[in-house]
PDB file of N, CA, C and O in Angstrom:
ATOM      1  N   UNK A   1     -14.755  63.293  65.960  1.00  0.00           N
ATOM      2  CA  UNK A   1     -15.122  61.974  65.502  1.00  0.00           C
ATOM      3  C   UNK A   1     -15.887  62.086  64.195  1.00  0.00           C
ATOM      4  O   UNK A   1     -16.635  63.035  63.958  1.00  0.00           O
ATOM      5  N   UNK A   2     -15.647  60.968  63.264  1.00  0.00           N
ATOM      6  CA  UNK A   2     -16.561  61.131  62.039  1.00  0.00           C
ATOM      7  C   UNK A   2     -17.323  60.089  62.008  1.00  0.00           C
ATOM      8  O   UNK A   2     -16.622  59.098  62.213  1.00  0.00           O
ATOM      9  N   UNK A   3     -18.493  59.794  61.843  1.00  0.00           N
ATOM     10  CA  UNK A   3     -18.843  58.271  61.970  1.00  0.00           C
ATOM     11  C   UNK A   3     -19.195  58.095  60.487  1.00  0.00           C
ATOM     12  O   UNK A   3     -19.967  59.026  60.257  1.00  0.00           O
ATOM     13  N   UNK A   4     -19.050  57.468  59.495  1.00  0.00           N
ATOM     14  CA  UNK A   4     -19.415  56.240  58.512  1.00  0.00           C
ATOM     15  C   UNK A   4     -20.950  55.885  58.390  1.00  0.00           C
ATOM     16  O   UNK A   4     -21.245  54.806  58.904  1.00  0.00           O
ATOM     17  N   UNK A   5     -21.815  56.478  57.901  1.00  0.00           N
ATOM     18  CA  UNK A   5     -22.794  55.706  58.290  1.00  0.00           C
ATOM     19  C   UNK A   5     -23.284  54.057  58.090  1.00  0.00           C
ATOM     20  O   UNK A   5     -23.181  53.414  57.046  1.00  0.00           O
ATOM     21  N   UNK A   6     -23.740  53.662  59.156  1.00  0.00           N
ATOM     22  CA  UNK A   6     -23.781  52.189  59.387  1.00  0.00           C
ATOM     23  C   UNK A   6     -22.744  51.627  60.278  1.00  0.00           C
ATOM     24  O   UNK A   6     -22.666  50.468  60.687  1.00  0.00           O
ATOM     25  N   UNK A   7     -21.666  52.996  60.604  1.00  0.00           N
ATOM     26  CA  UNK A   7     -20.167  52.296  61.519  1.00  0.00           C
ATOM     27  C   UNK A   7     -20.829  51.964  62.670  1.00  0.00           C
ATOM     28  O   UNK A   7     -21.747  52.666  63.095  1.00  0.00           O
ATOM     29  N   UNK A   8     -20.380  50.756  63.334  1.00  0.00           N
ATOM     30  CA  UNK A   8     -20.407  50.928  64.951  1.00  0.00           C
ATOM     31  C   UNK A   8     -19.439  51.704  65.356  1.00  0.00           C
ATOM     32  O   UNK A   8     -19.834  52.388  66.300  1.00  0.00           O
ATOM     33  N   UNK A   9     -18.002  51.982  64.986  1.00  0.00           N
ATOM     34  CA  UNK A   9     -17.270  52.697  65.974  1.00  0.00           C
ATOM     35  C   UNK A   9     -16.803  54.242  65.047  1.00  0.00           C
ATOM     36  O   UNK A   9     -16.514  54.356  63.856  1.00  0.00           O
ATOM     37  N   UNK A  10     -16.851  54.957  65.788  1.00  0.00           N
ATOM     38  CA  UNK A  10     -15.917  56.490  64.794  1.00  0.00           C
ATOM     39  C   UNK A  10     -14.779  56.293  64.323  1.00  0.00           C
ATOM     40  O   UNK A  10     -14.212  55.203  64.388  1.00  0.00           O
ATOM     41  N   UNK A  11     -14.268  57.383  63.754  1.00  0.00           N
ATOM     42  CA  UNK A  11     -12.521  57.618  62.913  1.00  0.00           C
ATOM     43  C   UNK A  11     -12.855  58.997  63.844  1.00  0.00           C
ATOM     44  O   UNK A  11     -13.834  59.732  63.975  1.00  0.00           O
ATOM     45  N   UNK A  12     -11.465  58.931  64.426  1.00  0.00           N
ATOM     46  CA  UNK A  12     -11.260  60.413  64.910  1.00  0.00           C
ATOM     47  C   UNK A  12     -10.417  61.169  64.137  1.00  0.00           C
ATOM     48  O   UNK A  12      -9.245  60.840  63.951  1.00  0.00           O
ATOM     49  N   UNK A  13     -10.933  62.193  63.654  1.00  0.00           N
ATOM     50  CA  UNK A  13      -9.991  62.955  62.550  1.00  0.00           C
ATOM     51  C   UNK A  13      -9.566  64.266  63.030  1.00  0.00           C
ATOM     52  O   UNK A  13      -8.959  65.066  62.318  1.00  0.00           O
ATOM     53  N   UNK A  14     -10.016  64.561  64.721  1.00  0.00           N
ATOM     54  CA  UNK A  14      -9.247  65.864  64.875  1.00  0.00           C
ATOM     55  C   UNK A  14      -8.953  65.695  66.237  1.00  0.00           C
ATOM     56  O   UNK A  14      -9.918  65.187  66.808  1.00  0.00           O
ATOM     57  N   UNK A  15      -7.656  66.000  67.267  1.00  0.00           N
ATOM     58  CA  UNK A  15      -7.401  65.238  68.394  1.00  0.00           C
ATOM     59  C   UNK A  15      -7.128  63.671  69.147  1.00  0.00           C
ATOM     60  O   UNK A  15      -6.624  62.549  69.099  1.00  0.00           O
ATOM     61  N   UNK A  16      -7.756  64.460  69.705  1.00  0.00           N
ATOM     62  CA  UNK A  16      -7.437  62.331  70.274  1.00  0.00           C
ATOM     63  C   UNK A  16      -6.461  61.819  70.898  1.00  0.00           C
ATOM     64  O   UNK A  16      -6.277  60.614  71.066  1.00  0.00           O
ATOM     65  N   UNK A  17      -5.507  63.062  71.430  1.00  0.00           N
ATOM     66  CA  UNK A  17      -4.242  62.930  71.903  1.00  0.00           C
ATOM     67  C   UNK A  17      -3.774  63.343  72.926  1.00  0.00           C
ATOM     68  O   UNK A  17      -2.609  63.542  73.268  1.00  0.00           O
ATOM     69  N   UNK A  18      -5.422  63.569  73.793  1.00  0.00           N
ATOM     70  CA  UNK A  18      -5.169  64.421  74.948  1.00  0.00           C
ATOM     71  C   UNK A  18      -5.632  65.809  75.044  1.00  0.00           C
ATOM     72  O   UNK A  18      -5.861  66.328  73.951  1.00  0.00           O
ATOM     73  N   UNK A  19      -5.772  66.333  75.786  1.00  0.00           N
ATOM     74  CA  UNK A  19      -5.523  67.806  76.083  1.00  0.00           C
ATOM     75  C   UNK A  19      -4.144  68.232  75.950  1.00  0.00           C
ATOM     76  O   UNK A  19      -3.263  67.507  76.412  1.00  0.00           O
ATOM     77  N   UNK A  20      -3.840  69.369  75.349  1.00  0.00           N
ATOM     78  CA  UNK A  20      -2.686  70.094  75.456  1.00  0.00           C
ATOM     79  C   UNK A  20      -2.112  70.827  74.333  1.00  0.00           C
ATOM     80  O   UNK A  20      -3.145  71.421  74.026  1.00  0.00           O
ATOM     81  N   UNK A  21      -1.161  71.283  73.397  1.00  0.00           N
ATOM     82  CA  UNK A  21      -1.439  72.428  72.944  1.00  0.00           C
ATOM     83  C   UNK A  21      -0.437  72.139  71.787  1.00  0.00           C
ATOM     84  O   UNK A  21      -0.295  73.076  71.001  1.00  0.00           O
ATOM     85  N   UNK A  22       0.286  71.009  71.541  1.00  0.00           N
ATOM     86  CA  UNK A  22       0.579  70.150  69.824  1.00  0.00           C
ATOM     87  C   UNK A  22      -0.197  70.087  69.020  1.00  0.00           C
ATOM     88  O   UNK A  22      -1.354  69.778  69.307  1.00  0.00           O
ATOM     89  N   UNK A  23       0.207  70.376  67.675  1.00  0.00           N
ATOM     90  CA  UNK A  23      -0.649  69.900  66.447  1.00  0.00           C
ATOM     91  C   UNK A  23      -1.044  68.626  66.172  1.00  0.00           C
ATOM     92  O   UNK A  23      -1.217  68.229  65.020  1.00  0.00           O
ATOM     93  N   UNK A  24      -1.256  67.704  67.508  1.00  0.00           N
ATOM     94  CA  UNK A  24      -2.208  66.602  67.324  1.00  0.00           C
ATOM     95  C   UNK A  24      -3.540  66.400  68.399  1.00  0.00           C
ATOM     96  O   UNK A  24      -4.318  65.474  68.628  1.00  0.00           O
ATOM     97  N   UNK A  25      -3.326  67.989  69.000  1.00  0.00           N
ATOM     98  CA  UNK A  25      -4.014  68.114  70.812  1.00  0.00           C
ATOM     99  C   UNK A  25      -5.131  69.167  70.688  1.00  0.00           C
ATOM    100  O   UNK A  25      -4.935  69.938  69.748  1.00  0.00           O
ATOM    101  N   UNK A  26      -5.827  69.310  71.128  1.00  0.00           N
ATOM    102  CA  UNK A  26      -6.988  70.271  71.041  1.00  0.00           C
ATOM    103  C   UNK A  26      -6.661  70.583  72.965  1.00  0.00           C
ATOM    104  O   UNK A  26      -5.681  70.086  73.521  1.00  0.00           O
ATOM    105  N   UNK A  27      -7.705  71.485  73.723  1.00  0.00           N
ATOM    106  CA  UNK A  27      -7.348  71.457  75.023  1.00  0.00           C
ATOM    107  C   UNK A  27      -8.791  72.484  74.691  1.00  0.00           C
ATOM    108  O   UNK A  27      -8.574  73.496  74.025  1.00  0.00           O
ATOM    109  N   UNK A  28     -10.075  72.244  75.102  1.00  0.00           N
ATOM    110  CA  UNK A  28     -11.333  72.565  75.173  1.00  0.00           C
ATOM    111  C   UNK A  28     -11.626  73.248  74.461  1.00  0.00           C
ATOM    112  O   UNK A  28     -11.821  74.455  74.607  1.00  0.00           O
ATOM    113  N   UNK A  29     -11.770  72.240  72.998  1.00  0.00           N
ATOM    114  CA  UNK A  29     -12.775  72.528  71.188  1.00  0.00           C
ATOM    115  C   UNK A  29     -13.728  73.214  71.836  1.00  0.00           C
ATOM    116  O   UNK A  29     -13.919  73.061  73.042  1.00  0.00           O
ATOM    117  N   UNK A  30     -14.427  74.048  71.084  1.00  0.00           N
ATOM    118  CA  UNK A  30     -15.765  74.696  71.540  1.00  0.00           C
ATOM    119  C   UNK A  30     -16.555  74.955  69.882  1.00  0.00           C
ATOM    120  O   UNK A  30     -17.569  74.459  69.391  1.00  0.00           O
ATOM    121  N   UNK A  31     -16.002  75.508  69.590  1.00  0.00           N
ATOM    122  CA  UNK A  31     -16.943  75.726  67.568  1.00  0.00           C
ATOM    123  C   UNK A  31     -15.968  74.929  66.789  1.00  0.00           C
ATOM    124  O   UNK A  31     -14.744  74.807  66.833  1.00  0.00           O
ATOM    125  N   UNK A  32     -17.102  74.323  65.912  1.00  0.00           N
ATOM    126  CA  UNK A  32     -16.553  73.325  65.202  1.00  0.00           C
ATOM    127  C   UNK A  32     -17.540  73.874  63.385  1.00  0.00           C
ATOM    128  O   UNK A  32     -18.703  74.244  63.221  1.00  0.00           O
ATOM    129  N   UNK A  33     -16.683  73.726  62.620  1.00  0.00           N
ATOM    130  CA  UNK A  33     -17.335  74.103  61.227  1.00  0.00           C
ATOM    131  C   UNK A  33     -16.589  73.252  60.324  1.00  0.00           C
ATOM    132  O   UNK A  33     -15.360  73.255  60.264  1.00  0.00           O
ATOM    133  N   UNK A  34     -17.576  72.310  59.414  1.00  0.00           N
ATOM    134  CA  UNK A  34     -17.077  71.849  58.193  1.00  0.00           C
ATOM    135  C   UNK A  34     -17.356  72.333  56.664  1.00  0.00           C
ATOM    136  O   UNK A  34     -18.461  72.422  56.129  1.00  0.00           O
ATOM    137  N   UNK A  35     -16.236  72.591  56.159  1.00  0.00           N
ATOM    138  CA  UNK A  35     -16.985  73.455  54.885  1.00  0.00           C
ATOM    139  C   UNK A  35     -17.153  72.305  53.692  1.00  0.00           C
ATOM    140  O   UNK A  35     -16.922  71.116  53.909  1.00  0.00           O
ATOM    141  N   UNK A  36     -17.507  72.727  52.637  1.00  0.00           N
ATOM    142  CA  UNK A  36     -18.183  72.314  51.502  1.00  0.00           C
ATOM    143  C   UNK A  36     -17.403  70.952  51.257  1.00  0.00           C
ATOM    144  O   UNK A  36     -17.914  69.832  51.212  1.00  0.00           O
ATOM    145  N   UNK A  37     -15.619  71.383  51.058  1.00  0.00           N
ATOM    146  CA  UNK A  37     -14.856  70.712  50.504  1.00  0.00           C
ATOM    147  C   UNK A  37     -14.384  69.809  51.842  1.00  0.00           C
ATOM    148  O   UNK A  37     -13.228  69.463  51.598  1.00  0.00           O
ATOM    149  N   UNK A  38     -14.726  69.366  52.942  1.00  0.00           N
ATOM    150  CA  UNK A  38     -14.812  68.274  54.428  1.00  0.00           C
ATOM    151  C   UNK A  38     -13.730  68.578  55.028  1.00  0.00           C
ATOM    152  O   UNK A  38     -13.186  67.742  55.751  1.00  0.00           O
ATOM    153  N   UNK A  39     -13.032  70.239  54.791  1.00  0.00           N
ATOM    154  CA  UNK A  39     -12.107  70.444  55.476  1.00  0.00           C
ATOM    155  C   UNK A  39     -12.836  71.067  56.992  1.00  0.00           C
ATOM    156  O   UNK A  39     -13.816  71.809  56.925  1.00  0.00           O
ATOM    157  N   UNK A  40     -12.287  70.705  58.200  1.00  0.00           N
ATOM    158  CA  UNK A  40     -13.030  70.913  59.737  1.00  0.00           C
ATOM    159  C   UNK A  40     -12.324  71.771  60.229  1.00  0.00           C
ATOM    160  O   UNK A  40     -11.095  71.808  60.182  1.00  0.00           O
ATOM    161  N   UNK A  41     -13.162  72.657  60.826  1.00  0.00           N
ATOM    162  CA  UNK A  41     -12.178  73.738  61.449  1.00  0.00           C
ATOM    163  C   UNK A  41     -12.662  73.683  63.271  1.00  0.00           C
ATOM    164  O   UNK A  41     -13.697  73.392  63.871  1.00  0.00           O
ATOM    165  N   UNK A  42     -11.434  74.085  63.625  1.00  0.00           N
ATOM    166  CA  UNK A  42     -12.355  74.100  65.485  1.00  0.00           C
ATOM    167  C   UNK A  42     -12.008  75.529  66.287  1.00  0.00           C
ATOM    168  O   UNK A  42     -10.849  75.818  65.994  1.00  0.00           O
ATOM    169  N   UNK A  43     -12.277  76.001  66.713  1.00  0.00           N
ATOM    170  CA  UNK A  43     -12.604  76.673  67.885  1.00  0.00           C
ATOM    171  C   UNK A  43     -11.772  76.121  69.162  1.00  0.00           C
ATOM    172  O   UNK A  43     -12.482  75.792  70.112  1.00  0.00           O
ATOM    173  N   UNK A  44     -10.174  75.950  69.348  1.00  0.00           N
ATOM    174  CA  UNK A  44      -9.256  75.431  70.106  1.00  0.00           C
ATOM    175  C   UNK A  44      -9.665  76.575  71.600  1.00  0.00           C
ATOM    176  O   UNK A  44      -8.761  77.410  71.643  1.00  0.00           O
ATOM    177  N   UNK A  45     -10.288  76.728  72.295  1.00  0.00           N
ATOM    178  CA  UNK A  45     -10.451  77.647  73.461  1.00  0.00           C
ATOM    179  C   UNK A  45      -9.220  77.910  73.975  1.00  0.00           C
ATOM    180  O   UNK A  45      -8.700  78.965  73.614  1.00  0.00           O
ATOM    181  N   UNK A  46      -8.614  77.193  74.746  1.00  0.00           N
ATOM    182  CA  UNK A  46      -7.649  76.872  76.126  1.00  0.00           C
ATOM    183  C   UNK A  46      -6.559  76.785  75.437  1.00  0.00           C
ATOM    184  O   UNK A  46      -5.565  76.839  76.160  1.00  0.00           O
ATOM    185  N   UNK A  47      -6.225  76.615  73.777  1.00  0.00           N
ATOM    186  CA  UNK A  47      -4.676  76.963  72.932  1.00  0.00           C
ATOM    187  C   UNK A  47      -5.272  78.529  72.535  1.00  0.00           C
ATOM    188  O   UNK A  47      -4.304  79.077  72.008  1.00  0.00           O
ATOM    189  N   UNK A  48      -6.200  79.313  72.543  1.00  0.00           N
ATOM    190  CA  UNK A  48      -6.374  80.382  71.711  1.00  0.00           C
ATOM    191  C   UNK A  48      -5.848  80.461  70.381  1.00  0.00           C
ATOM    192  O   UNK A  48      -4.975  81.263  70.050  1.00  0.00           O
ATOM    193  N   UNK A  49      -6.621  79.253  69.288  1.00  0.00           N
ATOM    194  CA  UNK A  49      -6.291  79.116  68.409  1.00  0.00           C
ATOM    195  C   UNK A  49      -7.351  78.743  67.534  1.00  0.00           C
ATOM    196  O   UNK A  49      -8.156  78.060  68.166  1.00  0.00           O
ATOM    197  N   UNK A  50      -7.777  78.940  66.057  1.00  0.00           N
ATOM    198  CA  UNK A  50      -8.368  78.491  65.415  1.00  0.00           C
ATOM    199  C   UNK A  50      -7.525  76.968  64.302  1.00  0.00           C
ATOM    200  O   UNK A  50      -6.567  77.258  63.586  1.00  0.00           O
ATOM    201  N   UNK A  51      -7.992  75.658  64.335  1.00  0.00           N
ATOM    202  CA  UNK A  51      -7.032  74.891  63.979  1.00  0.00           C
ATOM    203  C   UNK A  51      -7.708  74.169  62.281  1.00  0.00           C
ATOM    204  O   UNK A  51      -8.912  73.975  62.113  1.00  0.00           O
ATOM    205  N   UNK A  52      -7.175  74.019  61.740  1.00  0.00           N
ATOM    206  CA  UNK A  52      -7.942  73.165  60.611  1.00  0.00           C
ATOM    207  C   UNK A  52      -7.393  71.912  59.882  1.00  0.00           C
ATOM    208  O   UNK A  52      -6.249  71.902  59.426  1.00  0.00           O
ATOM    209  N   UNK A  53      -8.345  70.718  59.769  1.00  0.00           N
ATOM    210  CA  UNK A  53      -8.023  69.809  59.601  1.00  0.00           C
ATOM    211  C   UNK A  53      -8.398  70.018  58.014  1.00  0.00           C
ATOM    212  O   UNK A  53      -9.448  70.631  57.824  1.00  0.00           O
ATOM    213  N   UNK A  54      -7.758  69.638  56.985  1.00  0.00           N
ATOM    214  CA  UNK A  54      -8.402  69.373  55.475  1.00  0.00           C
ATOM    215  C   UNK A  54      -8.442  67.788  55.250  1.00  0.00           C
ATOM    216  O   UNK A  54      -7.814  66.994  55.952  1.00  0.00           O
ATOM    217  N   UNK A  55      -9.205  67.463  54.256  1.00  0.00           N
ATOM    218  CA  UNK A  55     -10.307  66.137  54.254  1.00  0.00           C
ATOM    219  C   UNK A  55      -8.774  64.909  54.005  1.00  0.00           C
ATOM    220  O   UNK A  55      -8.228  65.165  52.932  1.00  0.00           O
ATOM    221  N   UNK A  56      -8.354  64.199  54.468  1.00  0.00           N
ATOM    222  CA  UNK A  56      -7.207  63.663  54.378  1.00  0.00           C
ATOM    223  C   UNK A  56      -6.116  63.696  55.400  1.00  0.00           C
ATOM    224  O   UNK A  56      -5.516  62.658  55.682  1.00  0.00           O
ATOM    225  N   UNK A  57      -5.901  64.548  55.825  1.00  0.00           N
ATOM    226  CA  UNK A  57      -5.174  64.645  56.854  1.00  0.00           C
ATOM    227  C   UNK A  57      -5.093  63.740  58.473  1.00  0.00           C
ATOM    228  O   UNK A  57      -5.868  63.834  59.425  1.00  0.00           O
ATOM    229  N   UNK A  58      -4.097  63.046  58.350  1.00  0.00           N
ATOM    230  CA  UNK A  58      -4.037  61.796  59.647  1.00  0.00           C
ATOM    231  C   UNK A  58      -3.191  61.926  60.354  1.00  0.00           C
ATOM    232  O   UNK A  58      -2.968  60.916  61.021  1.00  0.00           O
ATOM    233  N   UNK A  59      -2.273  63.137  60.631  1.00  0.00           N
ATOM    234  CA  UNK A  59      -1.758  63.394  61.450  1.00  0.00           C
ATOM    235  C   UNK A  59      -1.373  64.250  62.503  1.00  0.00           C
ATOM    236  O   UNK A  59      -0.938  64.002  63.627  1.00  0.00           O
ATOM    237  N   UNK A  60      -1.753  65.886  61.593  1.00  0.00           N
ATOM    238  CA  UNK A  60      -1.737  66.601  62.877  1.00  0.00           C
ATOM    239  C   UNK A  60      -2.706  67.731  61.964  1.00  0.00           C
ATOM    240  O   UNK A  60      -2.900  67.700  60.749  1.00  0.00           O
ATOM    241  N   UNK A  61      -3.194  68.641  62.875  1.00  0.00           N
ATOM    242  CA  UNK A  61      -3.522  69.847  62.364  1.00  0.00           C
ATOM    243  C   UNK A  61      -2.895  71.044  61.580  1.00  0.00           C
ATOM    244  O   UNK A  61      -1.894  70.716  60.943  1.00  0.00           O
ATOM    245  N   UNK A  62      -3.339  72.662  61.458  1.00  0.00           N
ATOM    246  CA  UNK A  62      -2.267  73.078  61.157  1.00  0.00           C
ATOM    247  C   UNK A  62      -3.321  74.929  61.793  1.00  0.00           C
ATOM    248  O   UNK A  62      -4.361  75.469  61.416  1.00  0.00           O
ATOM    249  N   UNK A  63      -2.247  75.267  62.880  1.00  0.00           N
ATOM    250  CA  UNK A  63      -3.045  76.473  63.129  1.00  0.00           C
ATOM    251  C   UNK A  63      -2.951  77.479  62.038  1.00  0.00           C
ATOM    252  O   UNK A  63      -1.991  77.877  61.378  1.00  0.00           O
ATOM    253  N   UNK A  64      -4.486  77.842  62.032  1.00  0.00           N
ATOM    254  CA  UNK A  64      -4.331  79.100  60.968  1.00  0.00           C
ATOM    255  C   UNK A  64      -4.610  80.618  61.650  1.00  0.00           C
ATOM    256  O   UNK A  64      -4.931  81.496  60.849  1.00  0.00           O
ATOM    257  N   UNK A  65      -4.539  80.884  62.673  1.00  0.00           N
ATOM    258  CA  UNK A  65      -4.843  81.926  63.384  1.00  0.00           C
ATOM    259  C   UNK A  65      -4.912  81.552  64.651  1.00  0.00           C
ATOM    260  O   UNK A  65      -5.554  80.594  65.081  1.00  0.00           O
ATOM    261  N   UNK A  66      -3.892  82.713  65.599  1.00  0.00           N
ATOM    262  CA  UNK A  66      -4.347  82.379  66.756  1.00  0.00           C
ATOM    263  C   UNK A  66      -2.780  81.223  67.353  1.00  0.00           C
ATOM    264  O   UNK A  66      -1.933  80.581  66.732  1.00  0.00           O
ATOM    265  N   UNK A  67      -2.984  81.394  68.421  1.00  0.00           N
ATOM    266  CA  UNK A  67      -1.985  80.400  68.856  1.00  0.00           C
ATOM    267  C   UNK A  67      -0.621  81.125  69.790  1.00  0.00           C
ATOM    268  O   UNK A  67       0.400  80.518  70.114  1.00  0.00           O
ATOM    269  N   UNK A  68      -0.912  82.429  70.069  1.00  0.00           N
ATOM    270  CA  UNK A  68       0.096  83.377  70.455  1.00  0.00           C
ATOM    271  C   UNK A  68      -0.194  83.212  72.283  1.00  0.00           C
ATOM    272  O   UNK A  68       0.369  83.989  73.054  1.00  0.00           O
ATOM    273  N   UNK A  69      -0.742  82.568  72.579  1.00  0.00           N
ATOM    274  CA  UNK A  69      -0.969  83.215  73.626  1.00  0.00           C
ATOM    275  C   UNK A  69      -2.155  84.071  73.809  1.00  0.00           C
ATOM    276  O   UNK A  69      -2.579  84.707  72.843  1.00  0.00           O
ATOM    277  N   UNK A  70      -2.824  84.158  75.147  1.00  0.00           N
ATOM    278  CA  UNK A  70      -3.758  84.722  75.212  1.00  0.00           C
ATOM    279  C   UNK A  70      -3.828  86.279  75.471  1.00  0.00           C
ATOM    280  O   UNK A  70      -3.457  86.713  76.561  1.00  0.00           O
ATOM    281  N   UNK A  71      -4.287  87.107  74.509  1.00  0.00           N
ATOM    282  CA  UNK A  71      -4.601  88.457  74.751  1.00  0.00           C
ATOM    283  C   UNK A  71      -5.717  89.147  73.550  1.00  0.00           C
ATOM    284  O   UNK A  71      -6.673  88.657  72.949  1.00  0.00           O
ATOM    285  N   UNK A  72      -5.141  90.395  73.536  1.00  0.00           N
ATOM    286  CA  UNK A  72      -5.819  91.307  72.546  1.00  0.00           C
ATOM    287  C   UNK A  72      -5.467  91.802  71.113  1.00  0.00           C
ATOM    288  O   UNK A  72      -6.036  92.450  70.234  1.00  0.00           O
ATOM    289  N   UNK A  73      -4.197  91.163  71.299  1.00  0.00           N
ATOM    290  CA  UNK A  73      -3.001  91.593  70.079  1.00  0.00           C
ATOM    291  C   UNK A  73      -3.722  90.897  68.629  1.00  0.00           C
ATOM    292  O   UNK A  73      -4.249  89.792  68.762  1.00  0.00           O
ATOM    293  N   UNK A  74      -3.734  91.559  67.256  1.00  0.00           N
ATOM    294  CA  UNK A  74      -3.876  91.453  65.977  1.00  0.00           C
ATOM    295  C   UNK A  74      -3.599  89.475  65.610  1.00  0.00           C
ATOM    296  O   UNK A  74      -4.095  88.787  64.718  1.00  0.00           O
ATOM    297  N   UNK A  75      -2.867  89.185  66.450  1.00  0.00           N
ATOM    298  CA  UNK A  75      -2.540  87.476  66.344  1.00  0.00           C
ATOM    299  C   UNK A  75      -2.751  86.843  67.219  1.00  0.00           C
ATOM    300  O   UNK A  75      -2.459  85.649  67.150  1.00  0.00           O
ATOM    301  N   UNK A  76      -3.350  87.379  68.415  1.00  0.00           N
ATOM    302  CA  UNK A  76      -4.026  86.531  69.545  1.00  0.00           C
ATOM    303  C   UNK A  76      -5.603  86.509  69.670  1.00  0.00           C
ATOM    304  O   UNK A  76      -6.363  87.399  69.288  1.00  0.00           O
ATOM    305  N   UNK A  77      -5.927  85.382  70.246  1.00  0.00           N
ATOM    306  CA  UNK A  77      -7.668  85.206  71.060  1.00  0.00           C
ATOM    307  C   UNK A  77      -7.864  85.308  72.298  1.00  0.00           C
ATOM    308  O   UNK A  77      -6.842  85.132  72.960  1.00  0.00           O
ATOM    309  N   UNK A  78      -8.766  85.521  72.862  1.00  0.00           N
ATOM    310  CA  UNK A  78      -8.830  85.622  74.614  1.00  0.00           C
ATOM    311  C   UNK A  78      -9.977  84.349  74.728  1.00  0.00           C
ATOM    312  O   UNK A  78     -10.862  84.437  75.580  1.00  0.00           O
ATOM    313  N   UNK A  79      -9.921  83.441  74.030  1.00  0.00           N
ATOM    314  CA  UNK A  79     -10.606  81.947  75.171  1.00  0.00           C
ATOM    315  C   UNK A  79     -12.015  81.945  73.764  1.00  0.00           C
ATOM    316  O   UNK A  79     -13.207  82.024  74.059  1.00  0.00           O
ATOM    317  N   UNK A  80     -11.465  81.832  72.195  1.00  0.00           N
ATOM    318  CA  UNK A  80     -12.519  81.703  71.317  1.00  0.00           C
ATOM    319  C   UNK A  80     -13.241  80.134  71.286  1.00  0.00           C
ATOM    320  O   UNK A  80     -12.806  78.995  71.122  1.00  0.00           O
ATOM    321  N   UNK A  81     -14.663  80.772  71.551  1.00  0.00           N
ATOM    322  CA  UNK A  81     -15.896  79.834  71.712  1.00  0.00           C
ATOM    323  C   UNK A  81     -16.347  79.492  70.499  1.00  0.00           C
ATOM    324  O   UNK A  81     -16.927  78.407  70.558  1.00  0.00           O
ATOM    325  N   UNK A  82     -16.321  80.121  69.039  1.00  0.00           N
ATOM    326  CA  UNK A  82     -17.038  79.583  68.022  1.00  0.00           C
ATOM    327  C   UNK A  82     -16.668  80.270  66.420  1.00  0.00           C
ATOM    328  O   UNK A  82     -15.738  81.060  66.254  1.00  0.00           O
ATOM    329  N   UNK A  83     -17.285  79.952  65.674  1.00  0.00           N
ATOM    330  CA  UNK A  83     -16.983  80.410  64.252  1.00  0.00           C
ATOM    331  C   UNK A  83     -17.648  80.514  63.311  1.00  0.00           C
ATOM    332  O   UNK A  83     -18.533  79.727  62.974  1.00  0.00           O
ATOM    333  N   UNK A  84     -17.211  81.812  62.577  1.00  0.00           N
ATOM    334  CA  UNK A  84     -18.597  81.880  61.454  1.00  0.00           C
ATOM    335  C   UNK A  84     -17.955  82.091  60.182  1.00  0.00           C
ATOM    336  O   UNK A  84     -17.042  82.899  60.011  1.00  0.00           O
ATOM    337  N   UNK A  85     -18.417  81.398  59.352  1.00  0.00           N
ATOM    338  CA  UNK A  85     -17.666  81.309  57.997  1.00  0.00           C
ATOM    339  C   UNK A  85     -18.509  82.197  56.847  1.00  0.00           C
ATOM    340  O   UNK A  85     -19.702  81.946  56.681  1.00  0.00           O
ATOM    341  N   UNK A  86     -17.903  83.157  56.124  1.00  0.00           N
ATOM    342  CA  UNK A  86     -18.842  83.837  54.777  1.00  0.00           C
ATOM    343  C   UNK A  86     -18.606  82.923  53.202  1.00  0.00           C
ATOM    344  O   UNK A  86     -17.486  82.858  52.696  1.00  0.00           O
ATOM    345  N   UNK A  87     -19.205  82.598  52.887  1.00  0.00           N
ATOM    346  CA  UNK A  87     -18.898  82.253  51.786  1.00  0.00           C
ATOM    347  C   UNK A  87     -18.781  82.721  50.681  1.00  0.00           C
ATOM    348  O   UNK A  87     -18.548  82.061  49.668  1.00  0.00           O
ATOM    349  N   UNK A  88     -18.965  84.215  50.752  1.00  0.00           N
ATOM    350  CA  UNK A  88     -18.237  85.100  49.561  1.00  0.00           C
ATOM    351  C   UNK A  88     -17.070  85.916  49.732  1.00  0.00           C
ATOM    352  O   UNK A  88     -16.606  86.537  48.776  1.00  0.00           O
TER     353      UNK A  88
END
């Protein structure tokens, strides 16, 4: 959700479509990070995926890592809780 300040109600700009595992679905967000430029990134747990929304975007996400299925493999997560961004 993003709220406006002064909104009574939010804009939902990431999900909102349920649980489940489409590029419009999250299925238990856990880390959430917005960087400089209001692009949002989440912490998809239950897709084992990291997903990112950039500042504009109204329709679906776009996974950037992650999303294979759950394991140990170089392109999989086992149930990621959060995220840390470097900025150099």
């Amino acid at each position: 959700m993003k709220w406006v300040e002064g909104a009574k109600e939010g804009i939902v700009v990431a999900g909102g479509q349920g649980k489940g595992n489409a590029l419009t679905q999250l299925h238990w967000p856990n880390g959430i990070f917005v960087d400089t430029l209001g692009t949002l990134y989440v912490a998809d747990s239950n897709n084992n995926r990291v997903m990112r929304w950039t500042q504009g975007d109204k329709t679906q996400g776009a996974v950037i890592v992650g999303g294979n299925g759950q394991g140990e493999g170089a392109n999989q997560f086992n149930y990621p809780i959060g995220l840390s961004f470097d900025r150099h």
